[in-house]
C-alpha positions in Angstrom: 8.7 -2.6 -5.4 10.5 0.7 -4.4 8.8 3.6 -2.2 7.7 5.5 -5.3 6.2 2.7 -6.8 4.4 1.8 -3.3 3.1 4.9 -3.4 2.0 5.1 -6.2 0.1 2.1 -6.2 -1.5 3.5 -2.8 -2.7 6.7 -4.4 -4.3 5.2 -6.9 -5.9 1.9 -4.5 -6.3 5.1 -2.2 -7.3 2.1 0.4 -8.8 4.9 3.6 -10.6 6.4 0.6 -9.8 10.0 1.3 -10.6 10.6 -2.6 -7.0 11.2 -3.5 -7.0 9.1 -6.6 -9.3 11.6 -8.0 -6.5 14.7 -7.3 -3.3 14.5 -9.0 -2.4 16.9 -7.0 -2.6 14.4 -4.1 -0.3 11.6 -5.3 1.6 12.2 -2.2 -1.3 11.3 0.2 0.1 8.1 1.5 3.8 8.8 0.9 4.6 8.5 4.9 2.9 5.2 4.5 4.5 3.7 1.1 8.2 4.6 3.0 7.0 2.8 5.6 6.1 -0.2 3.4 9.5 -0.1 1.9 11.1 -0.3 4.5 9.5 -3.5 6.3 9.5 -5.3 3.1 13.4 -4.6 2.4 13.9 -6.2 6.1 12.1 -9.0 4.8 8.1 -8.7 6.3 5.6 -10.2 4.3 3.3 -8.2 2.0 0.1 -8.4 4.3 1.7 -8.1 7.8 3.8 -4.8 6.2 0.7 -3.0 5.4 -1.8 -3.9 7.6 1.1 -3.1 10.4 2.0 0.3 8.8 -1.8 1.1 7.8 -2.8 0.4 11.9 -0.1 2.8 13.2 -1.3 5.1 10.9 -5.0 4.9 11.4 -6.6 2.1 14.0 -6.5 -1.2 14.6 -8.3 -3.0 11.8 -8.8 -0.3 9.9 -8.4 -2.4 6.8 -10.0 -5.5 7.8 -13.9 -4.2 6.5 -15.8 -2.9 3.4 -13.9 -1.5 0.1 -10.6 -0.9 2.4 -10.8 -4.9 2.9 -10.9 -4.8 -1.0 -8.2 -2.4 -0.8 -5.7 -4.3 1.0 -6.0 -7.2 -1.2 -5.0 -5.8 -4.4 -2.1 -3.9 -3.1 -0.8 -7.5 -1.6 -1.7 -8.9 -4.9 0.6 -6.5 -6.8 3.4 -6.5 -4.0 3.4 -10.0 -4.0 3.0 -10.3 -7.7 6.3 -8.0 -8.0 8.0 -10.0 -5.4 7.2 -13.7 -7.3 8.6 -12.3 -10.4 11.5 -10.2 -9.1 10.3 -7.0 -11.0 8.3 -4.2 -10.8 3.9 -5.0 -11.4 2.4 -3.1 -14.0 1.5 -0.1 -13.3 
């Protein structure tokens, strides 16, 4: 999944839950975070450890690991991982 499609698929998880899904005008609220992504999974990091690593930096340690950010996490792994199984991009 490229860095566009990453951030997309942030935006619209928004997994902090700063309400940017609901503002198109926001699609650009994780955008340091999907290049971030990118990046570690073009070196070869797996799905989970890439975003929970990136997401930490970011925010705090754990900050994913509770509650409907938990929920979060797991369905942007799902999709990476779902991209990455089939070797093109997850619906969108």
């Amino acid at each position: 999944m490229d860095e566009h499609a990453i951030n997309h698929l942030l935006w619209r998880t928004d997994p902090m839950g700063t309400g940017c899904a609901l503002d198109d005008g926001m699609e650009d609220e994780y955008q340091h975070q999907a290049s971030n992504i990118a990046q570690r999974l073009a070196q070869g990091q797996d799905p989970h450890s890439a975003v929970t690593a990136v997401f930490e930096a970011s925010f705090w340690e754990g900050c994913l690991s509770e509650g409907q950010r938990k929920a979060s996490l797991e369905a942007i792994v799902a999709a990476l991982q779902k991209e990455d199984s089939k070797g093109q991009p997850a619906p969108r």
